[in-house]
N, CA, C and O of each residue as an XYZ file, in Angstrom:
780
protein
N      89.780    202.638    129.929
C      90.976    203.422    129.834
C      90.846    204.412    128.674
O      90.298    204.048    127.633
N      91.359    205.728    128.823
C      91.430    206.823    127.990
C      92.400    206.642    126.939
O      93.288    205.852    127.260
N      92.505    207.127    125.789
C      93.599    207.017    125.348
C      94.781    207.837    125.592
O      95.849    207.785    124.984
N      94.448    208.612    126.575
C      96.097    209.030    127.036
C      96.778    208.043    127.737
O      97.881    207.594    127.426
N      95.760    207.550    129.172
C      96.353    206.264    129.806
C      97.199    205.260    128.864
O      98.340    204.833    129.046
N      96.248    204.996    127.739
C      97.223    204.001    127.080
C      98.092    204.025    126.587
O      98.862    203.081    126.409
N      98.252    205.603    126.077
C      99.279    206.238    125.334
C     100.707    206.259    126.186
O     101.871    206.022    125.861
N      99.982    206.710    127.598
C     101.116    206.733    128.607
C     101.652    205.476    128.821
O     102.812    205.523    129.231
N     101.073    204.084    128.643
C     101.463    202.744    129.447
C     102.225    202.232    128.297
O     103.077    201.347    128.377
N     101.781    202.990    126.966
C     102.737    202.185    126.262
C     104.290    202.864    125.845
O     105.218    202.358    125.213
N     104.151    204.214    126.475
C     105.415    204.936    126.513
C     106.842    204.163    127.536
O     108.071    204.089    127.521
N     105.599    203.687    128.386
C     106.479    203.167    129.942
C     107.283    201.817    129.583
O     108.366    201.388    129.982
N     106.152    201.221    128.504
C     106.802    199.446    128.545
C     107.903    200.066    127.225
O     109.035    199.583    127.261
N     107.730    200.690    126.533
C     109.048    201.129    125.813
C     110.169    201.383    125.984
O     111.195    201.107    125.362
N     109.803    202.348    127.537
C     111.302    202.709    127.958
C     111.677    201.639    128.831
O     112.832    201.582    129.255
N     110.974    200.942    129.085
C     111.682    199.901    130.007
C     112.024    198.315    128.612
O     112.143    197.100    128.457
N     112.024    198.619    128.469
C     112.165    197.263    126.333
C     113.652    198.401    125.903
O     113.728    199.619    125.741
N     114.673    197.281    125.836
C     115.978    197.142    125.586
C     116.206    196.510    124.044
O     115.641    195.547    123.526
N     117.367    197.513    123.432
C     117.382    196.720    121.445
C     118.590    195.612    122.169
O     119.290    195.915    123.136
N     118.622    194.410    121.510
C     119.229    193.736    121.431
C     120.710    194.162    121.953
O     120.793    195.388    122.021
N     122.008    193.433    122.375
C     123.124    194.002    121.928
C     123.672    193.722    120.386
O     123.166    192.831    119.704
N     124.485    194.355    120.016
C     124.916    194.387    118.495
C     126.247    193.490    118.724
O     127.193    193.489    119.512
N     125.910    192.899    117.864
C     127.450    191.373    117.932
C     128.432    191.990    117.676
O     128.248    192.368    116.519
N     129.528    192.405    118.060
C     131.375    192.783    117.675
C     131.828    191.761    116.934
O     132.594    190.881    117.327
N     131.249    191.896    115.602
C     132.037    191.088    114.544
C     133.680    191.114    114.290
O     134.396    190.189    113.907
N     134.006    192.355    114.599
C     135.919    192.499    114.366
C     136.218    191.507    115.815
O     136.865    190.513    115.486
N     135.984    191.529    116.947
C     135.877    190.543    117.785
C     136.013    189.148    117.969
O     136.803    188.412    118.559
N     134.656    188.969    117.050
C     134.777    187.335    117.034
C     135.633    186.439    115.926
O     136.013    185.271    115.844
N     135.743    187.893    114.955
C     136.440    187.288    113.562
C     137.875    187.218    114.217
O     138.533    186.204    113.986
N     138.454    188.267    115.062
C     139.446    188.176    115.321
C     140.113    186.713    116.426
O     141.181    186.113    116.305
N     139.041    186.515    117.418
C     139.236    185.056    118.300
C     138.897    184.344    117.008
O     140.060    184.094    116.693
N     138.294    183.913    116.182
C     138.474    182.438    115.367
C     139.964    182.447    114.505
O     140.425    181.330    114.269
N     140.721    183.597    114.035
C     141.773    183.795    113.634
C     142.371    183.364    114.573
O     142.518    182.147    114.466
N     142.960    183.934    115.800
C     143.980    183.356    116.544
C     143.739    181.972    116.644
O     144.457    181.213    115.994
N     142.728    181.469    117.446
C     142.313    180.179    117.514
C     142.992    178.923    116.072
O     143.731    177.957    116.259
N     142.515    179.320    114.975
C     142.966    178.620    113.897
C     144.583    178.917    113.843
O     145.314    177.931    113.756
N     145.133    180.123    113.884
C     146.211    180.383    113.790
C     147.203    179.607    115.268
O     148.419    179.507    115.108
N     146.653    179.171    116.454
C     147.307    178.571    117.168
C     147.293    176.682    116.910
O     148.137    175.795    117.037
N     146.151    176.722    116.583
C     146.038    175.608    115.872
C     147.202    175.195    115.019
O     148.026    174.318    115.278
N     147.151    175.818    114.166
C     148.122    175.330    112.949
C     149.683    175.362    114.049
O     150.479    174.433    114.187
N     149.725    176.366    114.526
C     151.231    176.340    114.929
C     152.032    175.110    115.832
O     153.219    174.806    115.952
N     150.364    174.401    116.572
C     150.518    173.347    117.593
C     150.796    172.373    116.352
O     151.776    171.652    116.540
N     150.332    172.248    115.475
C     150.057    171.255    114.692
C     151.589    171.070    113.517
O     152.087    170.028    113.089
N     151.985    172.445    113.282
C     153.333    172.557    112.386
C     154.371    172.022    113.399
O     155.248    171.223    113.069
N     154.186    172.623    114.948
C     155.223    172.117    116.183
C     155.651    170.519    116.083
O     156.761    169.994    115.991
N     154.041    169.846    116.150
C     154.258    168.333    116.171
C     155.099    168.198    115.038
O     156.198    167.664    115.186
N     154.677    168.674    113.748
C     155.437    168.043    112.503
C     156.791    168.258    112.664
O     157.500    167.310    112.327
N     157.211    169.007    112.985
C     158.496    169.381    113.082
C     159.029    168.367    113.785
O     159.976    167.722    113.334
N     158.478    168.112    114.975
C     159.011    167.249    116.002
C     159.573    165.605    115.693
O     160.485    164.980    116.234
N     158.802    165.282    114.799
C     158.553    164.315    114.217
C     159.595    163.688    113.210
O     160.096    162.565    113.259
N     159.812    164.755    112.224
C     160.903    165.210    111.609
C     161.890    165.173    112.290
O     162.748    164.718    111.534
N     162.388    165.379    113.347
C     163.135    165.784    114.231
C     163.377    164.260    114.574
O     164.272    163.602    114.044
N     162.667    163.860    115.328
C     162.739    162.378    115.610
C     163.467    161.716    114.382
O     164.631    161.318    114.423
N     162.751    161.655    113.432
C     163.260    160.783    112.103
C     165.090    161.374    111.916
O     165.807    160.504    111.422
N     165.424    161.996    112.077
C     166.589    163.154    111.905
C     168.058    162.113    112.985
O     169.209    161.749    112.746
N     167.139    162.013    114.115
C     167.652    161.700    115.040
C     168.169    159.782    114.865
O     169.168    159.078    115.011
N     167.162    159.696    114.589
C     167.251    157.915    113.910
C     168.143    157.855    112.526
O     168.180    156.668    112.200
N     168.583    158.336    111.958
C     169.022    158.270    110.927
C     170.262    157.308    110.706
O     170.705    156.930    109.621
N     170.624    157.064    111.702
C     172.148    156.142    111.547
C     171.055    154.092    111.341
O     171.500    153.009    110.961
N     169.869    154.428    111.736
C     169.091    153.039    111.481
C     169.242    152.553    110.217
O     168.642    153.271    109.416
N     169.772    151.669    109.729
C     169.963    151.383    108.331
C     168.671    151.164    107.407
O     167.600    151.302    107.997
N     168.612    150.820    105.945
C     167.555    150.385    105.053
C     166.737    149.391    106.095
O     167.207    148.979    107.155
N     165.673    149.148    105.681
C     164.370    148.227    106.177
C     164.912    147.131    104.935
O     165.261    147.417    103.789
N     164.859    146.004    105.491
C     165.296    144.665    104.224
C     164.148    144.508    103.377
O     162.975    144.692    103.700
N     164.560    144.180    102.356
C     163.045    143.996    101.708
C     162.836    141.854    101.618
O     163.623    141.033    102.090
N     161.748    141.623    100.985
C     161.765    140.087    101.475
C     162.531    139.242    100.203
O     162.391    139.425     98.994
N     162.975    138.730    100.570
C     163.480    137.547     99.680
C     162.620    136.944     98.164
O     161.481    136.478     98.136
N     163.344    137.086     97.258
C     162.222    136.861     96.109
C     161.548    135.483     96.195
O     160.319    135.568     96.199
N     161.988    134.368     96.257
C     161.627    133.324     97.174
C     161.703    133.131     98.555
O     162.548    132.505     99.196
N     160.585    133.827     98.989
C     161.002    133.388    100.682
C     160.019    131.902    101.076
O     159.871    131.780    102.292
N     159.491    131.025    100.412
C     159.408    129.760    100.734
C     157.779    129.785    100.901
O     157.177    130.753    100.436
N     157.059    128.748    101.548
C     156.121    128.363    101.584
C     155.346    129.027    103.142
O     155.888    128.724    104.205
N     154.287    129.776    103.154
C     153.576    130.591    104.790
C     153.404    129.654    105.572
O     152.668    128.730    105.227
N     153.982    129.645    106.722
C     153.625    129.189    107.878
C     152.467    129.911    108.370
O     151.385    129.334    108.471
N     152.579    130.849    108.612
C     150.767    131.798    109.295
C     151.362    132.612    108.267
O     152.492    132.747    107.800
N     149.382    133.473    107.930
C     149.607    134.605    107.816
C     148.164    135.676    108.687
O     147.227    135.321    109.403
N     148.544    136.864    108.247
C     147.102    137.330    109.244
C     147.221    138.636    108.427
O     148.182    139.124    107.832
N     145.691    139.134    108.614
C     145.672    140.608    108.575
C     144.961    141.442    109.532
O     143.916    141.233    110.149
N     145.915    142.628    109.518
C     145.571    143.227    110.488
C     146.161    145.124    110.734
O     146.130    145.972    109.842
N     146.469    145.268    111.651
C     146.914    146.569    111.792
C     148.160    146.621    112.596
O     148.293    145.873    113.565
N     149.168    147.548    112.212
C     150.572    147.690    112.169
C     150.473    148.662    113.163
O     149.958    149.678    112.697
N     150.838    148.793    114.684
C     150.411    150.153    115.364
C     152.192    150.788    115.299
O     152.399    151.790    115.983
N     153.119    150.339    114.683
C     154.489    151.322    115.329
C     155.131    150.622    115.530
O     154.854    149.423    115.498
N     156.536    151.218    115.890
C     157.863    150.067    116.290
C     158.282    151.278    117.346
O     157.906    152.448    117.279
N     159.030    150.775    118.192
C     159.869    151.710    119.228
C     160.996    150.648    119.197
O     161.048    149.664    118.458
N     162.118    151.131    120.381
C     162.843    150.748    120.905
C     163.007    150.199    121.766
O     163.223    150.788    122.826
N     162.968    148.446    121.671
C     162.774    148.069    122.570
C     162.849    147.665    123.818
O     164.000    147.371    124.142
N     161.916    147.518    124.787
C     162.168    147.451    126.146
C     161.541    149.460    126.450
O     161.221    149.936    127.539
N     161.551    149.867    125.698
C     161.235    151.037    125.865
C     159.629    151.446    124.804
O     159.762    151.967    123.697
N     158.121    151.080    125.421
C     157.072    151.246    124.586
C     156.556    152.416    124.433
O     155.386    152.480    124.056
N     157.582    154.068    124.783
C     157.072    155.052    124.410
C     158.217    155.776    123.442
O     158.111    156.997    123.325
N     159.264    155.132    122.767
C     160.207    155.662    122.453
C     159.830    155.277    121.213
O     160.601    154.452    120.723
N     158.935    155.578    120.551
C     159.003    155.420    119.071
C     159.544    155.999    117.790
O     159.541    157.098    117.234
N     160.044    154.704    117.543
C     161.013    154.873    115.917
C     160.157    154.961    114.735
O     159.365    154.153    114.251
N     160.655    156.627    114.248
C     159.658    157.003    112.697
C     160.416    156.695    111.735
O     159.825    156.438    110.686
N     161.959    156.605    111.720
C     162.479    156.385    110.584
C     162.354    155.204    109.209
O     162.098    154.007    109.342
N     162.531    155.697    108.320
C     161.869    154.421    107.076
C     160.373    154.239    107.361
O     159.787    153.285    106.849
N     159.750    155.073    108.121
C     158.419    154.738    108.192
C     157.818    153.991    108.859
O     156.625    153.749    108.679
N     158.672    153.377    109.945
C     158.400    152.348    110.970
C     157.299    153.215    112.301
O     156.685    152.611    113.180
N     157.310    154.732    112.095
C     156.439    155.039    112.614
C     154.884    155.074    112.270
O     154.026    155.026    113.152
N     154.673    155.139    111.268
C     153.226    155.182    110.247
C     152.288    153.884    110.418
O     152.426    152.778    109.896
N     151.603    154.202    111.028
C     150.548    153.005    111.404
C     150.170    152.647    110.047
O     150.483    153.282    109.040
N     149.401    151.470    110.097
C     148.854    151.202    108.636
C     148.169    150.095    108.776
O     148.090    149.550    109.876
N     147.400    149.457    107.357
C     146.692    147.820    107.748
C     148.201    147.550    107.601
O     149.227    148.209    107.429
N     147.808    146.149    107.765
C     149.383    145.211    107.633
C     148.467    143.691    107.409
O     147.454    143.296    107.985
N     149.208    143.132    106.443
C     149.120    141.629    105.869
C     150.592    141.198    106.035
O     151.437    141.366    105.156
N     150.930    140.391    107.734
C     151.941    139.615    107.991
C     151.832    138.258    107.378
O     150.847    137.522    107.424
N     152.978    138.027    106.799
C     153.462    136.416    106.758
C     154.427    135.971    107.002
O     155.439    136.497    106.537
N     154.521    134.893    107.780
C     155.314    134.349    108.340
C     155.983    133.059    107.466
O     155.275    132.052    107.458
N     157.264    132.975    106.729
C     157.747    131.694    106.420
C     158.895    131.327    106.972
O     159.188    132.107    107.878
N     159.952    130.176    106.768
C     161.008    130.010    107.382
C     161.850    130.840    107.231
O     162.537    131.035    108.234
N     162.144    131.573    106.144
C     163.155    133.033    106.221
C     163.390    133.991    106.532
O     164.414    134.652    106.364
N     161.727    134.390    107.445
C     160.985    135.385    107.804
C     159.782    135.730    107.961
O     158.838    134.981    107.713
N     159.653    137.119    108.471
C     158.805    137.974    108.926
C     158.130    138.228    107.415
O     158.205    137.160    106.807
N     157.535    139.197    106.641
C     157.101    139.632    105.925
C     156.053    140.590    106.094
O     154.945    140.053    106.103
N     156.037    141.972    106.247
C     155.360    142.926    106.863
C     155.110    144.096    105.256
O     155.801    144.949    104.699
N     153.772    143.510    105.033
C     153.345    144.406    103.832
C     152.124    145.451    104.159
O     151.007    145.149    104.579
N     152.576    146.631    103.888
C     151.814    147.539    104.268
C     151.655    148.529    103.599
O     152.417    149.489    103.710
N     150.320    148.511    102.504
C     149.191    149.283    101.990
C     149.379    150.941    102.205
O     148.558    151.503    102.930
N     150.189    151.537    101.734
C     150.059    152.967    101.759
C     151.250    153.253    102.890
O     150.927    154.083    103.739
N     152.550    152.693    103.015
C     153.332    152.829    103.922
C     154.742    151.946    103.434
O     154.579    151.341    102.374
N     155.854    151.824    103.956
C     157.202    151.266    103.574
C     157.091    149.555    104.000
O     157.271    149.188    105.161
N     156.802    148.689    102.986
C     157.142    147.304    103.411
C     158.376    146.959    104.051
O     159.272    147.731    103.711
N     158.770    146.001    104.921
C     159.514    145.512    105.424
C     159.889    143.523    105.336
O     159.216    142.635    104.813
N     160.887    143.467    105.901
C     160.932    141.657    106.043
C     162.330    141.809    106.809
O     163.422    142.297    106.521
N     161.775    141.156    107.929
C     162.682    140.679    109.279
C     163.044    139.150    108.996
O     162.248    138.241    109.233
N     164.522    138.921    108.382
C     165.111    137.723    108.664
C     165.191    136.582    109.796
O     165.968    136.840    110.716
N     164.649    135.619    109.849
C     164.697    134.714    111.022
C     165.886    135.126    111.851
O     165.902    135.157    113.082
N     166.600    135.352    111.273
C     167.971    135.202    112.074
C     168.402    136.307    112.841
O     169.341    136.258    113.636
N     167.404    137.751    112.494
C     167.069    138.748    113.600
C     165.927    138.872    114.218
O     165.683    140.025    114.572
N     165.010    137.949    114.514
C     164.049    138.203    115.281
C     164.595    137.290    116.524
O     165.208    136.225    116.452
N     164.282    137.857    117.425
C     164.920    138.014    118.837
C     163.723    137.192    120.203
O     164.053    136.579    121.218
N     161.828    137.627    119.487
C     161.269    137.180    120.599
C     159.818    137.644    119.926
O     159.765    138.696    119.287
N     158.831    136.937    120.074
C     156.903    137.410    120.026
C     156.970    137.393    121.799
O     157.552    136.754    122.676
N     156.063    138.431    121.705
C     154.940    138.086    123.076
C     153.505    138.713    123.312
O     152.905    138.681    122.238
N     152.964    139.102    124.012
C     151.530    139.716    123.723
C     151.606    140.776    125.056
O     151.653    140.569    126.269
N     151.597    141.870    124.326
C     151.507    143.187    125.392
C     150.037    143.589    125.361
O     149.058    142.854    125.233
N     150.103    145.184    125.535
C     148.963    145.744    126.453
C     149.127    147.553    125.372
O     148.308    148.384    124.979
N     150.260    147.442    125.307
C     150.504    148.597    124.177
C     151.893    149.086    123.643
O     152.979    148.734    124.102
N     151.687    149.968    122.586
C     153.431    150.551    122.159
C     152.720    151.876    121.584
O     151.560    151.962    121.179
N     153.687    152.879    121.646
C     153.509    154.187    121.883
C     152.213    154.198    120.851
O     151.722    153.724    119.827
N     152.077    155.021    121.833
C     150.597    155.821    120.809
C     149.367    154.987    121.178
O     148.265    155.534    121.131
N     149.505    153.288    121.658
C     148.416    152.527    121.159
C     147.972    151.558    122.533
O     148.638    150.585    122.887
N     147.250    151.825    122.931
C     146.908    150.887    124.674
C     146.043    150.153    124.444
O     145.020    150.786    124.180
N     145.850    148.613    124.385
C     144.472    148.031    124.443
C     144.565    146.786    125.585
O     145.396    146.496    126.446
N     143.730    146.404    125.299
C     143.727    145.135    126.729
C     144.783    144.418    127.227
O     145.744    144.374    126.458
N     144.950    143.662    128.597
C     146.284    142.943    128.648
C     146.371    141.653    127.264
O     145.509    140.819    126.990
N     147.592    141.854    126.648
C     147.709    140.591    125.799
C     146.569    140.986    124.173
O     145.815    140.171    123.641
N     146.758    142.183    123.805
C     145.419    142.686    122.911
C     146.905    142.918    121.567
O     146.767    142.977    120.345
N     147.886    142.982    122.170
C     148.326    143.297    120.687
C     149.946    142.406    120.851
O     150.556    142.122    121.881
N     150.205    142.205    119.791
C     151.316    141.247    119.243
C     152.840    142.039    119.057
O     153.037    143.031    118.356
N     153.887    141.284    119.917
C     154.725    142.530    119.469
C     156.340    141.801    119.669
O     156.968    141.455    120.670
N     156.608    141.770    118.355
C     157.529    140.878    117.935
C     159.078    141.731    117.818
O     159.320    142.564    116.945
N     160.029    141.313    118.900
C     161.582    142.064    118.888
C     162.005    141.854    117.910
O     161.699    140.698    117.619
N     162.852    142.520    116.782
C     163.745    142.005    116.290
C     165.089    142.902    115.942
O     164.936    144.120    115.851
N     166.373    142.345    115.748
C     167.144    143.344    115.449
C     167.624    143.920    114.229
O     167.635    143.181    113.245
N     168.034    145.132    114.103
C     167.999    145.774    113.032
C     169.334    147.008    112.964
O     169.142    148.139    113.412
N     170.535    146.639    112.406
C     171.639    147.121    112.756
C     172.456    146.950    114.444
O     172.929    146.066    115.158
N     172.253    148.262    114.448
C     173.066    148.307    116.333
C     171.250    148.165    117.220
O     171.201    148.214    118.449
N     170.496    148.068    116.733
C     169.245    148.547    118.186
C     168.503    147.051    117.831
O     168.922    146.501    116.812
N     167.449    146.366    118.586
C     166.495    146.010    119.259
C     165.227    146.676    118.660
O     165.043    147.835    119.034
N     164.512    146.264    117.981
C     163.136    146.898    117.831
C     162.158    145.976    118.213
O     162.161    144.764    117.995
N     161.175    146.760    118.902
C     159.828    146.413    119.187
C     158.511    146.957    117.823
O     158.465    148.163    117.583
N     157.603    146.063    117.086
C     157.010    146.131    116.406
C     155.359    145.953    117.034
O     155.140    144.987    117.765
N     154.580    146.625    116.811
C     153.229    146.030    117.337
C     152.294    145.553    116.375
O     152.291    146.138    115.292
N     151.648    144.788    116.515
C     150.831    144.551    115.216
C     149.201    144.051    116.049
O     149.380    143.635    117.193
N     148.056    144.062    115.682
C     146.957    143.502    116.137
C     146.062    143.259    115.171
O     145.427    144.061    114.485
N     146.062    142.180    115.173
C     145.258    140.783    114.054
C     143.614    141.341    114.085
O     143.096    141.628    115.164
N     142.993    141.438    113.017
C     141.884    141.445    112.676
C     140.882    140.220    113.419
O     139.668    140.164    113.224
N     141.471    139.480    114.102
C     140.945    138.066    114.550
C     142.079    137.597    115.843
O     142.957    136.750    115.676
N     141.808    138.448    117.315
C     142.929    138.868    118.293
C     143.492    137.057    118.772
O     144.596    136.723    119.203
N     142.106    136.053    118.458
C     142.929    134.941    119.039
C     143.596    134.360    118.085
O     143.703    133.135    118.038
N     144.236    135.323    117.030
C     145.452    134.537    115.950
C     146.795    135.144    117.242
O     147.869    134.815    116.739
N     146.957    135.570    118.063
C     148.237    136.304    118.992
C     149.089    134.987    119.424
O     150.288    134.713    119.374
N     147.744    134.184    119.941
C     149.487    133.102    120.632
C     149.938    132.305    120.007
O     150.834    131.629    120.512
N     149.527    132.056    118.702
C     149.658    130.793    117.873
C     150.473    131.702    117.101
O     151.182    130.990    116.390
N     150.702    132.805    116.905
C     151.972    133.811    116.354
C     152.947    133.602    117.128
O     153.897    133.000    116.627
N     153.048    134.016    118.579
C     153.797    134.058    119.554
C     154.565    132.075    119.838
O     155.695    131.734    120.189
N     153.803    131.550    119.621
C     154.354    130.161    119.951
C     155.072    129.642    118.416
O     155.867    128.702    118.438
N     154.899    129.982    117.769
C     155.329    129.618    116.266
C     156.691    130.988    116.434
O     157.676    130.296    116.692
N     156.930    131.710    116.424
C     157.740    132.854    116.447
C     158.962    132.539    116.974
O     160.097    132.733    116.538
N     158.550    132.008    118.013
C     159.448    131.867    119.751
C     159.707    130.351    119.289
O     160.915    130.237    119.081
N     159.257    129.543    119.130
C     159.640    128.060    118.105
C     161.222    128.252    117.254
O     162.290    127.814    117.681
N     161.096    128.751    116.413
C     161.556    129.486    115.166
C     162.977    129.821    115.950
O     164.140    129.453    115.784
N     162.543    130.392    116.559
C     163.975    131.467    117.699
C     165.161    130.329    118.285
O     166.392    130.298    118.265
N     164.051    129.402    118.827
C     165.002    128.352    119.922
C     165.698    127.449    118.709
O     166.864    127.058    118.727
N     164.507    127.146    117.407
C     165.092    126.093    116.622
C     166.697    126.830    115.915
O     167.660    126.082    115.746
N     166.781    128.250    115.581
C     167.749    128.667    114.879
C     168.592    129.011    116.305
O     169.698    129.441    115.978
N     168.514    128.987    117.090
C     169.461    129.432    118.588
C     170.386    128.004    118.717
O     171.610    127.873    118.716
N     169.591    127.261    118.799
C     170.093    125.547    118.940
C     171.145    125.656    117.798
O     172.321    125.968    117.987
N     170.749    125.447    116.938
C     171.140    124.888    115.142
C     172.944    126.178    115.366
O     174.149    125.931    115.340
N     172.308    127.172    115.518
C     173.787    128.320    115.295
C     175.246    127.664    116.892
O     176.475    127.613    116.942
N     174.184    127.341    117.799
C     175.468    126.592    118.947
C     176.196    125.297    118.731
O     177.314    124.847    118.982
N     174.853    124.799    118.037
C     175.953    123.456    117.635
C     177.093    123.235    115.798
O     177.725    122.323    115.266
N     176.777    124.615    115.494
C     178.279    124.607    114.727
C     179.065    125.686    114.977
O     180.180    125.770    114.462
């Protein structure tokens, strides 16, 4: 080959060889802005909502706190606190006093009560004399696990019924909660009919 030939072949693969395209930076800067900016707004929406909820609960009175002597533990367990709703209803969850805020939870159980202490969240203590029922569900808002996977003890609290969920670090502590709970219920149900 001559060097014009080559001169010519390499004119040809030139014009047929394309520069890159050039990235539209105002473009992409502008989609990650909206993007983040819808973000936040989905995310301020929930809070609000939430708020809103708590707003709505407000006639729910103080959470009791426990008895300075509340007596000697019948069980205790640790574990995780998934929520309270309203019960009979496991998607209607109650945020007020913080009964919405998941958390660990270290339950104890003595004759005066419940005792629900929770690490970075509002302690509580349910009086024998308002807990209503244990049994072992499947879930409460927000939280679904196996049939009988989480613990979820009624009790009442002013004018409403609450449902509490809790699930033990060690799941076969559930019925020996539930049978000790529901014990407790019939022994103070009996004892209040016959005076």
């Amino acid at each position: 080959m001559t060097p014009a030939t080559l001169l010519a072949a390499g004119t040809g693969l030139a014009a047929e060889q394309k520069s890159a395209e050039v990235t539209d930076w105002a473009a992409r800067v502008g989609w990650v802005v909206g993007l983040v900016l819808f973000v936040a707004l989905v995310y301020w929406l929930m809070r609000e909502g939430w708020k809103w909820r708590g707003t709505l609960q407000g006639d729910l009175p103080e959470l009791p706190s426990a008895p300075d002597v509340p007596g000697p533990a019948r069980l205790s367990m640790s574990g995780r606190y998934h929520g309270s709703t309203t019960a009979g209803q496991w998607l209607d969850r109650i945020v007020a006093h913080g009964l919405g805020t998941r958390s660990r939870v270290e339950l104890t159980l003595t004759d005066a009560g419940l005792d629900v202490v929770r690490p970075g969240a509002t302690d509580f203590f349910v009086p024998t004399t308002q807990l209503r029922e244990a049994r072992l569900d499947k879930g409460i808002a927000g939280k679904v696990l196996t049939e009988g996977g989480l613990l979820v003890v009624t009790w009442a609290h002013g004018e409403r019924l609450i449902d509490s969920g809790f699930r033990s670090d060690h799941a076969a502590e559930h019925n020996e909660w539930v049978d000790v709970i529901n014990s407790m219920i019939n022994i103070n149900s009996t004892e209040g009919a016959e005076r």
